[in-house]
N, C-alpha and C positions, 0 to 999 in steps of 0.2 A: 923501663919501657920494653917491650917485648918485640923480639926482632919484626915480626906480622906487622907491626901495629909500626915502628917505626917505619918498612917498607912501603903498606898503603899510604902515609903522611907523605913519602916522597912521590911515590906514585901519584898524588893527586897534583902535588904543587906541578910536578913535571907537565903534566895535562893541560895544566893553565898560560897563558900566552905574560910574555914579559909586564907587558904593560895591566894585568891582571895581579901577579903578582905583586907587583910596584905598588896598586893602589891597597890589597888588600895588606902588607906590612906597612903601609902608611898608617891605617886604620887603626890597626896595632898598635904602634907605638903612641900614636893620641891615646889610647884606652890605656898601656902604663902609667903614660904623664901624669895621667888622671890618678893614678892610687897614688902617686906622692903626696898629691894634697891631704891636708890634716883631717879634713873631715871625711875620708876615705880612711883611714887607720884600722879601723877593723876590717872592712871586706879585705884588706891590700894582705893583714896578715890570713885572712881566710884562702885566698887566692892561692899565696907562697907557701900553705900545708898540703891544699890541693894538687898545686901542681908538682909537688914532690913527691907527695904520695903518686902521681899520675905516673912520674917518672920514673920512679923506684922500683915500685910494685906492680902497678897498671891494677884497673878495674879484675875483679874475682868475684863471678855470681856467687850469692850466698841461697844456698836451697833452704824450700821451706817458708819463707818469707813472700810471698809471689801478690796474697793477700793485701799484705801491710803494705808492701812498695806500689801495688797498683793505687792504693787508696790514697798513699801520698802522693804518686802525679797527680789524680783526678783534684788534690786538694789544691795544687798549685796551680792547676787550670782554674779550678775555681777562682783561687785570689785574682789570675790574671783577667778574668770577666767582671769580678768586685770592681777593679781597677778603674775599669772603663765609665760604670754605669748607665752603659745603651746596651747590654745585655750581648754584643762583641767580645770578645776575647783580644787582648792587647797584641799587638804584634812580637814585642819582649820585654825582657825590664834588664834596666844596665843600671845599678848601681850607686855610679860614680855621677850619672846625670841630675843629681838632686829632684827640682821637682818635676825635673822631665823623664825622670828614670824610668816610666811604664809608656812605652809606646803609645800609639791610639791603635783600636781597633783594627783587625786586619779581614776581611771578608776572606779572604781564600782558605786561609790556614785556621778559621771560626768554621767552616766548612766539612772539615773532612775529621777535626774535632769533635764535631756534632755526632759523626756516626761512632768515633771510637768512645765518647761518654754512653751512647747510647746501649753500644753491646757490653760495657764495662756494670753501668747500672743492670742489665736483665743478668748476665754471669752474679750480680753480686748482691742483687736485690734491691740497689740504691736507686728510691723513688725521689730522694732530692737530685742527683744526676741525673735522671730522666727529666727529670720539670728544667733545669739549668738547661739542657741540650734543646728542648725543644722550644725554649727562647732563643737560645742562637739563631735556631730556624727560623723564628720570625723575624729576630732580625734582619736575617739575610732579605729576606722578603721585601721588609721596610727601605734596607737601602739598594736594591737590585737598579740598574737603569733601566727607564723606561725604554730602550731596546730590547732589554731582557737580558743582554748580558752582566756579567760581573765587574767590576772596577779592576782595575790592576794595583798593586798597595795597599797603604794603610789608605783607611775612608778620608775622603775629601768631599769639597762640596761639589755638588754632582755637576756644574760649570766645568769644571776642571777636570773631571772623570774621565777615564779613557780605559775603553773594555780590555778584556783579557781572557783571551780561551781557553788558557789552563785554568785558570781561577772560578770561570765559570763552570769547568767540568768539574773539581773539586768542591764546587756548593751544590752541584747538582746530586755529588756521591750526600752530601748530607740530610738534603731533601728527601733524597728517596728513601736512605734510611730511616729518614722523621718519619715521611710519611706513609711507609710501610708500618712501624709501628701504633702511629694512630689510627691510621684504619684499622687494622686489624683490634684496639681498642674498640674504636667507633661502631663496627660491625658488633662486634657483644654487646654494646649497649643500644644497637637498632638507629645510632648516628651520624652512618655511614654519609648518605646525601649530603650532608652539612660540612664532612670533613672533606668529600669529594671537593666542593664548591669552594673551599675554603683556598684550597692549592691551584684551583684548575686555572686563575689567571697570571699567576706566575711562571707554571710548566709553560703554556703557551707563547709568551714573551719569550723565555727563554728557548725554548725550541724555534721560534722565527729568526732570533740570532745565529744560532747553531746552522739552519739552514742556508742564512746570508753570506754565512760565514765557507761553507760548503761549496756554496756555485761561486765563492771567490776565487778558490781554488782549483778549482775547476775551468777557470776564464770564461765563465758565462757572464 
């Protein structure tokens, strides 16, 4: 491991408050326990090459490559939307959880996803990325609350929902990059009204959030 890399690791831990750290090597050590089990055996020796090569050598950008590496996240993005089947992007996938190992659905982090597929597809020409991305978007749409904010989490049933205004400014980043690229779509093909109307009652919701959220802050 490389002095840098070992200093920011303790830099952060220090940053963090005792009882922070407590829960998150708790966490830890359940995710070991878990590769003893037999049915773990391969990730566990995947892990123990990784991590040594992590410690040994540490990460070395290989130039040249810029192409193929982007196309393999975009693919693992992919699988992680497979995953779901509501056109959401999983919140992670752990492994060792058998059949719970792909999260559900995370609205925030589907969000800001959307814009990085979407500039990934026009740099690279992927029109399947582009169609993947702007399902997300409607996603987002579909489960947005009727406040207009975002949920905080993975998606729950909207009873149980509870906003979050980072998460909403993060689907708003993918909105807008959606929906800059389909207007400007829509306008070349003279469909511009339709794609207008199509967004205009979601901005709105969520812009009355934004504002509620503003004179909260404000003590009005």
């Amino acid at each position: 491991m490389r002095p840098r890399t070992a200093a920011r690791i303790i830099a952060d831990l220090s940053a963090k408050g005792l009882r922070e750290n407590y829960w998150d090597l708790s966490q830890m050590v359940s995710r070991v326990a878990s590769l003893a089990r037999p049915e773990n055996r391969a990730f566990r020796r995947r892990v123990v090459q990784e991590l040594g090569w992590y410690l040994l050598n540490g990460p070395t950008p290989i130039r040249g490559e810029a192409r193929e590496r982007a196309r393999a996240a975009a693919e693992w993005l992919f699988r992680a939307q497979d995953a779901r089947r509501d056109d959401g992007v999983a919140q992670g996938y752990f492994p060792c959880d058998g059949a719970e190992a792909w999260r559900p659905s995370y609205p925030e982090t589907t969000g800001y996803i959307i814009s990085s597929l979407l500039e990934y597809a026009e740099r690279y020409g992927d029109a399947a990325a582009r169609e993947r991305a702007l399902r997300m978007a409607r996603w987002e749409i579909d489960v947005q609350m009727d406040s207009g904010a975002v949920q905080a989490g993975t998606l729950v049933s909207r009873e149980v929902q509870v906003p979050a205004i980072f998460n909403t400014g993060m689907v708003l980043d993918g909105w807008a990059t959606a929906f800059g690229v389909t207007w400007s779509r829509s306008t070349r093909r003279g469909e511009a009204p339709r794609a207008r109307a199509a967004s205009t009652n979601s901005r709105l919701r969520t812009a009355r959030t934004l504002a509620r959220a503003r004179r909260a802050m404000r003590g009005e």
